[in-house]
C-alpha positions in Angstrom: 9.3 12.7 -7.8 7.0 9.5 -6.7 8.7 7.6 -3.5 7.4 4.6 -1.2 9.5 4.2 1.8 9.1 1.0 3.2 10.0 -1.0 6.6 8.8 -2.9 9.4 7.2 -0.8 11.8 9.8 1.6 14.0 12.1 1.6 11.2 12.0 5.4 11.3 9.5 5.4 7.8 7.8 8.8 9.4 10.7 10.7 10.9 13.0 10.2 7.7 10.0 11.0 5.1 9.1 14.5 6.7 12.7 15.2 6.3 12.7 14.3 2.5 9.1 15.3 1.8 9.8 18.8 3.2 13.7 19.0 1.2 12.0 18.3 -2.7 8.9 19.8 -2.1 6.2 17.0 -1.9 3.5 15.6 -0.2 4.2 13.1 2.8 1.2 10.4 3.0 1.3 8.5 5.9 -2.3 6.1 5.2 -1.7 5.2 9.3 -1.7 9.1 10.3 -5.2 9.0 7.8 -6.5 6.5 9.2 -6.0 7.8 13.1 -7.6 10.8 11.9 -10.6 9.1 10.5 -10.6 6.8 13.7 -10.2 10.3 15.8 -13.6 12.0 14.4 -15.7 9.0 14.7 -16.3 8.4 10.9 -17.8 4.9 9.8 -14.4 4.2 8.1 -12.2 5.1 11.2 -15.1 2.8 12.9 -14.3 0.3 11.1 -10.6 0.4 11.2 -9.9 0.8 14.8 -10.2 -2.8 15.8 -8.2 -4.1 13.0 -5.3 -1.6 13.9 -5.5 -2.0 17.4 -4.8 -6.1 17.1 -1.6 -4.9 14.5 -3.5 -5.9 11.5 -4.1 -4.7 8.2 -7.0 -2.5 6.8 -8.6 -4.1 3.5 -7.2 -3.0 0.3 -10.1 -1.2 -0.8 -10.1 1.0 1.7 -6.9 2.0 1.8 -6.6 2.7 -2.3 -9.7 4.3 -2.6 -8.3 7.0 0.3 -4.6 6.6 -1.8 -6.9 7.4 -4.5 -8.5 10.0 -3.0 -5.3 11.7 -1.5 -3.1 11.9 -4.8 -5.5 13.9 -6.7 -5.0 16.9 -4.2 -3.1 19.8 -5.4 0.0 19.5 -2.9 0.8 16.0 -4.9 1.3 18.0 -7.9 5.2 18.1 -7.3 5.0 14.5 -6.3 4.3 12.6 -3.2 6.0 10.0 -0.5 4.3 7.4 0.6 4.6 6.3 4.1 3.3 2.9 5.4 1.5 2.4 1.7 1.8 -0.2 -0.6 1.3 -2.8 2.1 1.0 -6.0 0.3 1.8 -7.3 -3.2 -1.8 -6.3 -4.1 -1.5 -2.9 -3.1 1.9 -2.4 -5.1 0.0 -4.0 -8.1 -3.2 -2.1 -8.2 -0.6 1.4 -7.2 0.7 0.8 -11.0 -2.6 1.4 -12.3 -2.8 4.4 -10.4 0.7 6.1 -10.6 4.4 5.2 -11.6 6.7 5.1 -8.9 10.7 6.6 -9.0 12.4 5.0 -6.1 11.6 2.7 -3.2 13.5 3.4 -0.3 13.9 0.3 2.5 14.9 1.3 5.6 16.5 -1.9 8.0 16.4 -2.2 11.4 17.1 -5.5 13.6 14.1 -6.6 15.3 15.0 -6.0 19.2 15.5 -2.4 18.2 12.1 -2.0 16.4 10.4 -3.3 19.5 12.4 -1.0 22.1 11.6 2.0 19.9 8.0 1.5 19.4 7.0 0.0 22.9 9.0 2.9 24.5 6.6 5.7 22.3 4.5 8.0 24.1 2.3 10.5 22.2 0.4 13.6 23.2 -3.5 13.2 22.6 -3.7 16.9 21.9 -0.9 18.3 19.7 0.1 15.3 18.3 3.7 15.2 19.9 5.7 11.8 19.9 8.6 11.1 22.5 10.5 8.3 23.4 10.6 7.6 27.1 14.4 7.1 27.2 14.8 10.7 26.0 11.8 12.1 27.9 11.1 10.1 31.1 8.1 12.9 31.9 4.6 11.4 31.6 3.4 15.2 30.1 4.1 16.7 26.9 5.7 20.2 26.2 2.2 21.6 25.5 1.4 20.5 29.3 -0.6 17.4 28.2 -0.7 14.3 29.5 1.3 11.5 27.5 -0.3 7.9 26.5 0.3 4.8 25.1 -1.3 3.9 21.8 -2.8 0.2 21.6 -0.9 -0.4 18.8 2.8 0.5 20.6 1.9 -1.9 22.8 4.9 -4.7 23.2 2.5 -7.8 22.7 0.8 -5.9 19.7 4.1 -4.7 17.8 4.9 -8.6 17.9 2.3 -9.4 16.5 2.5 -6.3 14.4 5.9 -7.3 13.1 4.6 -10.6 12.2 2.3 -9.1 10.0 5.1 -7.4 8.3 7.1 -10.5 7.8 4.0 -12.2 6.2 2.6 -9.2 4.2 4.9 -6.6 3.8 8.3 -7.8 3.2 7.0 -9.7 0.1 7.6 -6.6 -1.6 11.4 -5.8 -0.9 11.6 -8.8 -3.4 8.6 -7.5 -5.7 10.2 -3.4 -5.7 14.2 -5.1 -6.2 12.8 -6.9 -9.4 11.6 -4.3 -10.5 15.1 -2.4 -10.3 13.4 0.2 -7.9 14.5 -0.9 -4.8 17.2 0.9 -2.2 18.0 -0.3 0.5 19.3 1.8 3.8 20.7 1.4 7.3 17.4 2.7 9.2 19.8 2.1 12.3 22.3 4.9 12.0 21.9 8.1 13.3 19.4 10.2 11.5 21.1 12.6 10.1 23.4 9.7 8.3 20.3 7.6 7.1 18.7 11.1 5.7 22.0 11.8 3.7 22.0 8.5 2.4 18.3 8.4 1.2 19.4 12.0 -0.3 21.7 10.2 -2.4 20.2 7.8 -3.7 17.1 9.7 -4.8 19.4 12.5 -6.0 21.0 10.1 -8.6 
């Protein structure tokens, strides 16, 4: 099974794909949690990157397929794979066919204001990797006794400009995926037990 999950940022793309990638048995591919990584150990692509993601914008299409590239020829993408955050633009989704087929493309919608509170109100932990919410955990330290921060790009003037990007680069491909007959869309603004059991369904079809 081969699934893109796409949606603005905040939609809930992450928390809903380790659900799913973990229930069928396949590999969850988040190109931003590869990209923080390579940003984390200094290396000249995460160099390279982290102004471009701190600002909200987009990485150039070359690097991201060649680590998509890269990624899908590892042995836990046997079963299948999810992508998370990846294709990005219409390019992207084009030069993916030449890579792999695709089963389903899940959309997950969420109204603007909501995106922003949810993203803006993210705290994450710089050690284990931990994310919170501060209207669910007011305390500026993590369970693991670390101390919570802010990443640039959760930053309320950034996920503007952030969702901007989307509008302009992204959502192109709601259109280009429903065309194509591969596109579901889902209420990414029910609780998340109800949006999992509807993505369940529809990939279970």
């Amino acid at each position: 099974m081969k699934l893109i999950f796409l949606g603005p940022p905040g939609a809930g793309k992450g928390t809903q794909a380790v659900k799913i990638a973990e229930r069928f048995g396949i590999a969850h591919i988040s190109t931003g949690d590869m990209l923080r990584a390579e940003m984390r150990e200094g290396t000249e692509l995460g160099n390279a990157a982290k102004d471009l993601i701190e600002r909200g914008e987009l990485v150039p299409d070359d690097v991201i397929l060649g680590m998509v590239k890269n990624r899908i020829r590892q042995d836990d993408c046997k079963n299948g794979f999810l992508f998370d955050g990846f294709p990005r633009t219409i390019a992207q989704a084009e030069a993916l066919e030449a890579i792999s087929p695709i089963d389903h493309v899940i959309n997950l919608e969420v109204p603007v204001e909501r995106l922003i509170s949810r993203i803006s109100g993210r705290r994450m932990c710089p050690d284990c990797g931990a994310a919170y919410h501060v209207s669910k955990h007011p305390d500026a330290r993590c369970d693991c006794g670390s101390t919570l921060y802010q990443r640039e790009d959760d930053k309320e003037e950034t996920v503007r400009n952030r969702l901007v990007v989307y509008e302009r680069s992204t959502k192109p491909l709601i259109e280009y995926y429903a065309n194509k007959g591969l596109l579901h869309s889902v209420n990414g603004d029910a609780d998340v037990d109800v949006v999992d059991a509807e993505i369940r369904a529809v990939i279970s079809k």
